[in-house]
Steps between C-alpha positions, in 0.01 A plus 500: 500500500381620876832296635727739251304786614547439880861445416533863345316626788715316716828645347390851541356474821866400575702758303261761642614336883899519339462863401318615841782307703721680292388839526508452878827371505618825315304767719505553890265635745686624789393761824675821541429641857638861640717428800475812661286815521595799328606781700242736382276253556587489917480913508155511345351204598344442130584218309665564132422370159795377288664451174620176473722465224687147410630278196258319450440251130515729302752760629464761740165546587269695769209495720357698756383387824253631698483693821559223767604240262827379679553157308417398147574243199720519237533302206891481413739198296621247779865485334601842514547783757223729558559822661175670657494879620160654703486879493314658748255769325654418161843611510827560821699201614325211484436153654759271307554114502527234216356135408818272455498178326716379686325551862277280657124580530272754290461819767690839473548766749548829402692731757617864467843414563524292112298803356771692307686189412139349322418866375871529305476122369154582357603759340765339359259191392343788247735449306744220554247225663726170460801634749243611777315110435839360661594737783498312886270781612543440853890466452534812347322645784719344787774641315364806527393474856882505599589840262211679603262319799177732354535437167497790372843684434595257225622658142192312329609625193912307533297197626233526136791570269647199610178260525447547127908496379488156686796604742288479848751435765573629845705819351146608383364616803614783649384810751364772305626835648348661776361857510475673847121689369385807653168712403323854603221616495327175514095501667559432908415170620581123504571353142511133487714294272358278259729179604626414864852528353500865455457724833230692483552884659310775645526850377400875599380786315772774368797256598725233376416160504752208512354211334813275532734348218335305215606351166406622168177416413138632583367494868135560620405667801146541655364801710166387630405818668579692196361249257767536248848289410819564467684372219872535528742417202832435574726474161815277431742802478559649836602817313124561426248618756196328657193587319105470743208587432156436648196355362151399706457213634376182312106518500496224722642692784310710479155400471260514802489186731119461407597466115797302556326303726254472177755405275603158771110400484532507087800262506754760518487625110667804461638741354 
């Protein structure tokens, strides 16, 4: 009788080992690490929390990060692509980059230059997740590289329709169409761009300021003397006008050094 009992024992202890070796062989811990610093981040000299969201096992998922925190794990399937975007304060351009099954190693860096790319596949992973599970992230974005060397005046939306219709090819990614932007009226001083890509201008009181040309989409500016952003939406049709407005600056900004210097000696949790 005790032999047949440490037999059963036996088997489970074993099955129990199977299932565990299992488990691990369908999961995978791998580090995610920002390559760069955030522009924002170099003006004000404050670190930023983030938004990092990701497919992870069960879809696309989210978690924040703390101020400081510049790499972290992720649990994500080994077989499949995942892309990963970091936003900076919770929303803008991001920090993109991807997990491939197919590369060697388990570490991911996230640069600014792959944010818009990650951002549009993630959104498109909403919705339709198996086409985005089988895009060559880093492909795609050397592709890109020799349309558009920032990354950023792509027509995402050409590039999604085709993802999920299954006709991805070279014809669909093209240069979204450039709009020479000019504002008035805009608060005087220097007003930093949220991604090294875009140039950042200065402007004065009661006068015009040129801004450059930009692709549709939504573009942040910062005014750290003012404490207040500039958010600039540029639409697809260049028969419609540019619409700005201002709102203040994220809370974080503008906080005192002694409490922000407060919120680094509490690990950085905030907002």
């Amino acid at each position: 009788m005790r032999s047949r009992l440490s037999l059963y024992f036996r088997c489970i202890i074993v099955c129990s080992a199977l299932l565990l070796f299992s488990g691990c062989e369908q999961n995978l811990w791998i580090e995610v690490s920002l390559g760069e610093d955030h522009p924002w981040e170099v003006s004000s000299g404050r670190r930023f929390w983030y938004t990092v969201i990701y497919q992870g096992l069960h879809g696309v998922e989210q978690q924040q990060l703390s101020i400081g925190v510049r790499t972290f794990r992720l649990l994500v399937p080994p077989s499949s692509t995942c892309i990963i975007a970091a936003f900076p304060l919770g929303q803008g351009i991001p920090f993109g980059g991807a997990y491939q099954a197919q590369s060697s190693g388990s570490t991911v860096t996230l640069e600014l230059r792959d944010g818009l790319l990650a951002k549009t596949l993630l959104q498109v992973a909403q919705n339709w997740p198996e086409p985005v599970q089988t895009v060559n992230f880093y492909r795609l974005a050397k592709e890109i590289s020799y349309i558009d060397s920032r990354g950023i005046a792509i027509d995402w939306n050409r590039l999604a329709k085709d993802l999920v219709s299954g006709g991805l090819d070279s014809d669909s990614l093209k240069q979204s169409n450039m709009m020479h932007i000019e504002i008035s009226d805009l608060i005087g001083g220097h007003w930093i761009a949220e991604s090294p890509w875009i140039t950042s201008f200065y402007a004065f009181s009661s006068m015009v300021s040129g801004i450059g040309e930009l692709p549709p989409g939504i573009f942040r500016y910062i005014n750290l003397a003012a404490k207040v952003e500039l958010r600039l939406v540029v639409p697809d049709d260049d028969s419609q006008q540019v619409f700005w407005h201002l709102v203040p600056l994220d809370a974080l900004l503008r906080i005192s050094d002694a409490v922000y210097q407060k919120l680094l000696e509490d690990d950085g949790d905030f907002p």
